[in-house]
C-alpha positions in Angstrom: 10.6 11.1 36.0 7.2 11.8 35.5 5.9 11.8 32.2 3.7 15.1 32.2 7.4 16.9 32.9 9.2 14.7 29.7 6.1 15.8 27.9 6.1 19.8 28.9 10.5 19.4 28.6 9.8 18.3 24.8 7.2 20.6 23.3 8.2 22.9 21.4 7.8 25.3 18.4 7.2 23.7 15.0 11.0 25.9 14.2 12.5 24.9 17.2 12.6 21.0 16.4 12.7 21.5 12.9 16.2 23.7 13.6 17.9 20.0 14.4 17.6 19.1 10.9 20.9 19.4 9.1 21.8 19.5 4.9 22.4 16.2 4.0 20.0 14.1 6.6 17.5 11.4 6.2 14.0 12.6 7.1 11.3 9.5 7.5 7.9 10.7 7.4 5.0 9.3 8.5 3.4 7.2 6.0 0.0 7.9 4.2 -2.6 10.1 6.1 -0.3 10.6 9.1 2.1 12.4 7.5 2.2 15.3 9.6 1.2 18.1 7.2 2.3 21.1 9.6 5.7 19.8 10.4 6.2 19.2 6.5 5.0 22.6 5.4 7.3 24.4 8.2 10.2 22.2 6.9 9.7 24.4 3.6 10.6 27.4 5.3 14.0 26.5 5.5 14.7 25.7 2.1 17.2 28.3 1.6 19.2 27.1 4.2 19.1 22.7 3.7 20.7 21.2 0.8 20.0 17.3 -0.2 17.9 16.6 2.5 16.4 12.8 1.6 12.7 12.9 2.2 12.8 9.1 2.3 9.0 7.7 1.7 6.1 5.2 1.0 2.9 6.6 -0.7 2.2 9.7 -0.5 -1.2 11.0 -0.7 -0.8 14.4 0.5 0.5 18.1 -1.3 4.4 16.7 -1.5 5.7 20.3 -1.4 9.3 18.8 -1.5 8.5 17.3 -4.7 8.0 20.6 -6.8 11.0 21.8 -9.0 11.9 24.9 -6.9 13.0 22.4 -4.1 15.2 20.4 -6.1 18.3 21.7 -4.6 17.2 22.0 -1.3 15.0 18.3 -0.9 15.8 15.0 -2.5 12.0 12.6 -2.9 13.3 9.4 -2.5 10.2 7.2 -2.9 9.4 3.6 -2.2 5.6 4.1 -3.8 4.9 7.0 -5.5 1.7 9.2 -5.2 -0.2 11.4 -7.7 1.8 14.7 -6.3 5.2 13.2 -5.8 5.4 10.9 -9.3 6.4 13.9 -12.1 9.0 14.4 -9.1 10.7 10.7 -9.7 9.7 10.4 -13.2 11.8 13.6 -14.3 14.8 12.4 -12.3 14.7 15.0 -9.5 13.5 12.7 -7.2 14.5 8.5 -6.8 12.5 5.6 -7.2 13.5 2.9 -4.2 12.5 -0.8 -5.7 11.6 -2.6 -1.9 8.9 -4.8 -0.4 6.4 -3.2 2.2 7.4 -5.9 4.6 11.1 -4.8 3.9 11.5 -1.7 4.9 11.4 -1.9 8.6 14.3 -4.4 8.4 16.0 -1.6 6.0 16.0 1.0 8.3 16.4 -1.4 11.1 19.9 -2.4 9.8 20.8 0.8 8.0 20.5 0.0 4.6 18.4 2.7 4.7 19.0 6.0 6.3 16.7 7.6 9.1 18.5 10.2 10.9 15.1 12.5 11.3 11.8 10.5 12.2 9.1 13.5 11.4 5.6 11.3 12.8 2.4 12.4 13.6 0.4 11.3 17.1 -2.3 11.5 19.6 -2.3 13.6 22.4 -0.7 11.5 25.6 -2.9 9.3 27.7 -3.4 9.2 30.8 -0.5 6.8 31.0 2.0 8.7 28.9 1.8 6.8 26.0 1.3 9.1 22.7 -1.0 6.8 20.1 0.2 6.3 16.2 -2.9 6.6 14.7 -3.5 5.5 11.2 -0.2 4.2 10.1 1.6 1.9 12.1 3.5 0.4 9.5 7.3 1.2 10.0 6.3 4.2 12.5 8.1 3.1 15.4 11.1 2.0 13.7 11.7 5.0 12.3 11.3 6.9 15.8 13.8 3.9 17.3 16.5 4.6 15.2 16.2 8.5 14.3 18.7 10.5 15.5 16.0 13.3 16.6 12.1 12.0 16.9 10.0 14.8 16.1 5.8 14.5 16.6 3.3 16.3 15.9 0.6 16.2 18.2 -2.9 16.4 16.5 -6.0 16.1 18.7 -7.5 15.1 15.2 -5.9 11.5 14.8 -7.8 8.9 15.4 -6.7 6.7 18.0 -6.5 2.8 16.7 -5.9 0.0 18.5 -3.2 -2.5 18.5 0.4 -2.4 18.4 0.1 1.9 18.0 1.5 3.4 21.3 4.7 4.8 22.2 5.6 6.3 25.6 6.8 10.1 25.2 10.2 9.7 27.0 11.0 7.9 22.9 10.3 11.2 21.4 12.6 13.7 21.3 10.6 17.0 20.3 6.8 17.7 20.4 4.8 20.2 18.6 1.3 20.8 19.4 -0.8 21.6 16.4 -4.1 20.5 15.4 -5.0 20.1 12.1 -7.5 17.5 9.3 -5.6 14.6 8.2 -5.1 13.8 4.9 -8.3 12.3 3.4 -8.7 10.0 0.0 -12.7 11.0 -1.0 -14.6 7.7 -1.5 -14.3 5.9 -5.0 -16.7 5.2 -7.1 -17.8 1.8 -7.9 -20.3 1.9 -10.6 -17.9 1.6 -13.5 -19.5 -1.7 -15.6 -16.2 -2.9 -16.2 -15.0 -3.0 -12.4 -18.1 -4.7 -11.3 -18.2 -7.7 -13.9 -14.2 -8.0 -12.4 -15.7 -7.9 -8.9 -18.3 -10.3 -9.7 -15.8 -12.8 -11.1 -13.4 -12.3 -8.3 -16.3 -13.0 -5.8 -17.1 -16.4 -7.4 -13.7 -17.1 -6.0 -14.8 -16.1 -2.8 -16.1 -18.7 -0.5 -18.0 -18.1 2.9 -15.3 -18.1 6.1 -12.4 -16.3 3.8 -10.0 -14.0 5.4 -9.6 -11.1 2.7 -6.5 -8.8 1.4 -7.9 -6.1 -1.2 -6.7 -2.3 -1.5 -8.6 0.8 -2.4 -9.7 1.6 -6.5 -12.7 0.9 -8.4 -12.3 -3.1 -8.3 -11.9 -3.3 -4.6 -14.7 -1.8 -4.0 -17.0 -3.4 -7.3 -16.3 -6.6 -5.7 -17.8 -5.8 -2.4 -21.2 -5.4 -3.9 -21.5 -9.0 -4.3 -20.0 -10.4 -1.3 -23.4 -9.5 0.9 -24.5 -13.1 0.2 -21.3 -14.2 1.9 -21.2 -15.6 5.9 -18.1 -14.8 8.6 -15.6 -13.3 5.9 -12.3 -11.9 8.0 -9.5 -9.6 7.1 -5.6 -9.5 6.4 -4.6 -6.6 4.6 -2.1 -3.9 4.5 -4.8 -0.6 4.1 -8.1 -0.5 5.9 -10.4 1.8 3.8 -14.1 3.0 3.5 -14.9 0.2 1.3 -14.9 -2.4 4.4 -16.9 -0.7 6.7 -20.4 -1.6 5.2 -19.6 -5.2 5.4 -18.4 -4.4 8.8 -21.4 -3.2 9.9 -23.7 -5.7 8.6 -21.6 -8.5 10.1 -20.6 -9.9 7.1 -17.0 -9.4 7.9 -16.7 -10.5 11.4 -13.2 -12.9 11.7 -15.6 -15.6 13.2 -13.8 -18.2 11.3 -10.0 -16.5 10.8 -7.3 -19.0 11.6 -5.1 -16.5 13.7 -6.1 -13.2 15.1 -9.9 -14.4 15.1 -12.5 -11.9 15.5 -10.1 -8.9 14.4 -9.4 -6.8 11.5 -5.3 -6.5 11.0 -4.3 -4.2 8.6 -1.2 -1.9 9.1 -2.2 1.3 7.5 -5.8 3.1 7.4 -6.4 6.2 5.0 -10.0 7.2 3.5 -12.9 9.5 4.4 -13.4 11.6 7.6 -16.4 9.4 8.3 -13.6 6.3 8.1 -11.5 7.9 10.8 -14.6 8.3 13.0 -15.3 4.6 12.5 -11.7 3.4 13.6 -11.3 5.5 16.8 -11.1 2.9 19.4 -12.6 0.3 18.0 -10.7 -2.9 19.5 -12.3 -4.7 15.9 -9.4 -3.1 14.4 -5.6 -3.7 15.3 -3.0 -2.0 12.9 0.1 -4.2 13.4 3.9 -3.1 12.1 4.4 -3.9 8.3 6.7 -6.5 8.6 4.3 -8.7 10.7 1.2 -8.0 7.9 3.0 -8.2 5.3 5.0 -11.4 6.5 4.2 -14.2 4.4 5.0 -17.1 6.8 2.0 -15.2 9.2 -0.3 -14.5 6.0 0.1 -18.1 5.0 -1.3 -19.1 8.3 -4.6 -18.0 7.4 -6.9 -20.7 5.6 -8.9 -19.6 2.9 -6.5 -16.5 2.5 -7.6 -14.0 -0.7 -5.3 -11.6 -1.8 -6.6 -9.9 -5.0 -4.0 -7.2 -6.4 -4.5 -4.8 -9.1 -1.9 -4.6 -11.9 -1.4 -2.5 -15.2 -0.5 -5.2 -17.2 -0.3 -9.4 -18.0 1.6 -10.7 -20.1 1.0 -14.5 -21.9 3.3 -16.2 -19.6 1.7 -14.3 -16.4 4.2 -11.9 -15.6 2.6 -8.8 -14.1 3.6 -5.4 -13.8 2.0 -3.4 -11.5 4.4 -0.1 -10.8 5.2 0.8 -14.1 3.8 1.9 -17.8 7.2 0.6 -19.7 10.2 1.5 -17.8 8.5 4.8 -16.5 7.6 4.5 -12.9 4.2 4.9 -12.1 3.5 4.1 -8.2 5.6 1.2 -6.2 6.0 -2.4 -5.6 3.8 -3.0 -2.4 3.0 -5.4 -0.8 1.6 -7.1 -4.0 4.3 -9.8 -3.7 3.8 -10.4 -0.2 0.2 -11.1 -0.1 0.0 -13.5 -3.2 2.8 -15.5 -1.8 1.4 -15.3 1.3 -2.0 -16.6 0.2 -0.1 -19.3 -2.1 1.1 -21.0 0.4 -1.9 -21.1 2.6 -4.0 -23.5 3.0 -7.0 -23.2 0.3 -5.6 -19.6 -0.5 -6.1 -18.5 -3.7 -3.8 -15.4 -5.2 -5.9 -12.8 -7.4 -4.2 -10.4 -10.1 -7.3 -8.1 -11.3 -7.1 -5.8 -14.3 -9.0 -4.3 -16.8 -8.5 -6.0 -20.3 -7.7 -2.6 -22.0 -6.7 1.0 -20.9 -6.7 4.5 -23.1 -10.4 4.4 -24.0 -10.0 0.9 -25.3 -7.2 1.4 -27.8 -4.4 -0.9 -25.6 -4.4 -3.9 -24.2 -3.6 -4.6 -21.1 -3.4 -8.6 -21.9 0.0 -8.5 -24.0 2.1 -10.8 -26.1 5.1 -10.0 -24.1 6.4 -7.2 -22.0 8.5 -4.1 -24.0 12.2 -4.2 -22.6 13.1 -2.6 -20.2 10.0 -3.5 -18.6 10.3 -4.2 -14.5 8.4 -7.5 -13.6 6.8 -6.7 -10.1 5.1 -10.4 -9.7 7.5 -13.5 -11.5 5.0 -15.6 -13.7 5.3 -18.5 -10.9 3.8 -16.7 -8.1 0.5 -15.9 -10.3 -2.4 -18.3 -9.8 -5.2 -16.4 -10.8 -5.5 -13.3 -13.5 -9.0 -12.0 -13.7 -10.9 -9.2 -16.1 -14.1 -8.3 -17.2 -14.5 -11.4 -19.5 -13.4 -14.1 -17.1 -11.0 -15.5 -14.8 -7.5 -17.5 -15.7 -6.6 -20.2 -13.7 -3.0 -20.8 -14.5 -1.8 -22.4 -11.7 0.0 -25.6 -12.7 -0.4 -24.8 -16.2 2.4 -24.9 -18.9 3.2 -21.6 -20.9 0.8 -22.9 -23.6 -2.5 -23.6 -21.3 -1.2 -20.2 -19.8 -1.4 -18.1 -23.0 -4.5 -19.3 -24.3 -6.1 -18.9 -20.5 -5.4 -14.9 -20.8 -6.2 -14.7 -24.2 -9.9 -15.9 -23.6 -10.2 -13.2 -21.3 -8.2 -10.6 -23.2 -10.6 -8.2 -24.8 -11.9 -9.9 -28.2 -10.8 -7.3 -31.0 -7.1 -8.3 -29.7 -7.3 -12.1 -29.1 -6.4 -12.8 -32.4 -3.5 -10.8 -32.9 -2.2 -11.3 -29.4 -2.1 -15.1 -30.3 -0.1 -14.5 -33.8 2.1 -12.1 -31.9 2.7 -14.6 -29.2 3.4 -17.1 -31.7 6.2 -15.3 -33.8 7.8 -14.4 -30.1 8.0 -17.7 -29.3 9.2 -18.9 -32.8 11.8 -16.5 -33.1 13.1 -17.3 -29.8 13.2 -21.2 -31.3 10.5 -22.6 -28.9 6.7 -23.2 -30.5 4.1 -22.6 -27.6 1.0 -22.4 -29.5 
């Protein structure tokens, strides 16, 4: 059959496909930017009539209507990484919190341990071939449209169209809705914070010419970039493509010249940031978003040499165990891909893994260095995968090290006013639990 009649067969109204959602189902939305904003705020329309509908997620960076209290009944946040506007939602227990690798959840929804009965995604107009285009997240898109019971896209002439593995044909859709609409933007971050840049300029000392980088969005990300310009044929592995890159981009510095696999191209499976970013992506064969579970795979991370993965976390213990999701046992965003990328990188060849952190948080008052971790505190990265911890006063190597080398690394580059009492602290920990460290 000829796809222009599949395509005119299928669209519909916004209520029309939104009608074959049931109480009780599994809706998987696009993640990120591409969640399809319309389709969501329609959904809202009928929450007199749903009850427990899962909105089953990654991060969320747009409005969350679902998440308010007045939906409670109606819509059920079930979050694998939670956003600003979604996080009161899980942290007040009218939402849940989903504890999973990024590269992960493909294979959950794959198999079923997750439920996707309602893929709600957000595309390109069709080409000339048929073949609707992802846009900016790739990540478990498709997966979710495989094994939904009803596909429903939205079809925005305003998503970018990126390259890579980011096309489906129509006749896997079961519903379109014309509606065009801005995408979700993240304004761009600023980067002049003095304690970000001395991190970035410790991390880039790490940094050697021909590395293939991993690095998110946030103030440290983009710190470190101001002092990579002296670099030559730096390439890139990452999970989220963001404005931060596209200087380096531009002035060649990032290029993939050298990158082990993939050489010449950015992979990333995700892209979120400015308007101006979206411009930069559309069609640009530099970039090629790949599914989750093949950049996020550490045996295909691992293949590139001189592979950096530098991950933010909220706090470090003495024997290196980070958390990164959590302030105590409250939930605060999601586990990531941190895992994936610093065991990706430690098994590479030259690859160095990167925690990065701040040495104190509220104003200076707490530090972010601690004796050991409250109970009831998750662990997002084991103490055995951490090679590198980094701050504003220096970097800890603590690869290979012994839990006494490793305390007294991250207490030289804990902030000084707490050095002292983090090593007496540390000290009656370790005595009490009948072992004598330092």
């Amino acid at each position: 059959m000829d796809w222009k009649k599949i395509y005119q067969e299928r669209l519909v109204s916004a209520e029309e496909a939104l009608s074959h959602i049931q109480s009780g189902d599994a809706i998987v939305p696009a993640h990120a930017a591409a969640e399809p904003q319309h389709l969501i705020n329609k959904l809202m329309e009928r929450k007199d009539e749903l009850r427990d509908v899962k909105i089953v997620q990654g991060l969320n960076i747009g409005d969350a209507p679902y998440a308010a209290p007045e939906y409670k009944d109606s819509f059920v946040n079930v979050s694998f990484f939670c956003g600003k506007n979604n996080r009161t939602c899980i942290q007040e227990g009218r939402g849940e919190f989903l504890p999973i690798h990024f590269y992960a959840q493909p294979r959950a929804i794959r198999e079923g341990h997750l439920p996707c009965d309602i893929a709600l995604v957000q595309v390109t107009p069709p080409n000339e071939s048929g073949y609707v285009n992802m846009g900016t997240s790739c990540d478990q898109t498709r997966v979710a449209i495989e094994k939904s019971r009803v596909a429903i896209a939205q079809v925005n002439d305003k998503m970018p169209h990126l390259c890579g593995d980011t096309l489906v044909h129509v006749s896997d859709i079961d519903f379109f809705v014309e509606h065009s609409e801005d995408i979700y933007e993240i304004p761009l971050i600023r980067s002049d914070d003095p304690v970000a840049e001395k991190i970035g300029y410790n991390i880039s000392t790490l940094i050697e010419d021909g590395a293939t980088l991993q690095m998110g969005q946030g103030t440290i990300p983009n710190a470190i970039l101001k002092f990579l310009e002296d670099k030559k044929d730096l390439g890139i592995h990452t999970e989220v493509f963001s404005d931060n890159l596209v200087p380096l981009v531009k002035a060649g510095i990032v290029n993939g010249r050298r990158k082990s696999i993939n050489r010449g191209k950015i992979i990333s499976t995700f892209v979120q940031g400015t308007k101006e970013l979206y411009e930069f992506v559309d069609h640009n064969n530099m970039i090629q978003l790949m599914p989750v579970d093949y950049t996020n795979d550490v045996a295909v991370i691992a293949q590139n040499d001189n592979m950096v993965a530098i991950n933010s976390a909220l706090e470090v213990d003495l024997m290196g165990q980070v958390v990164a999701d959590s302030i105590g046992s409250k939930t605060f965003s999601g586990v990531g891909g941190q895992l994936d990328f610093l065991r990706g990188a430690e098994q590479a060849k030259n690859g160095k893994p990167i925690i990065a952190l701040p040495s104190t948080a509220k104003g200076g008052e707490v530090s972010r260095i601690s004796a050991m971790l409250k109970p009831g505190t998750p662990v997002t990265t084991t103490r055995q995968d951490v090679h590198y911890v980094v701050t504003e006063y220096g970097i800890a190597a603590l690869f290979g090290k012994s839990i006494k080398q490793r305390a007294e690394a991250l207490i030289q580059i804990a902030h000084p006013k707490f050095r002292e009492s983090l090593r007496k602290e540390f000290d009656e920990y370790c005595r009490s639990a009948g072992q004598i460290y330092v």
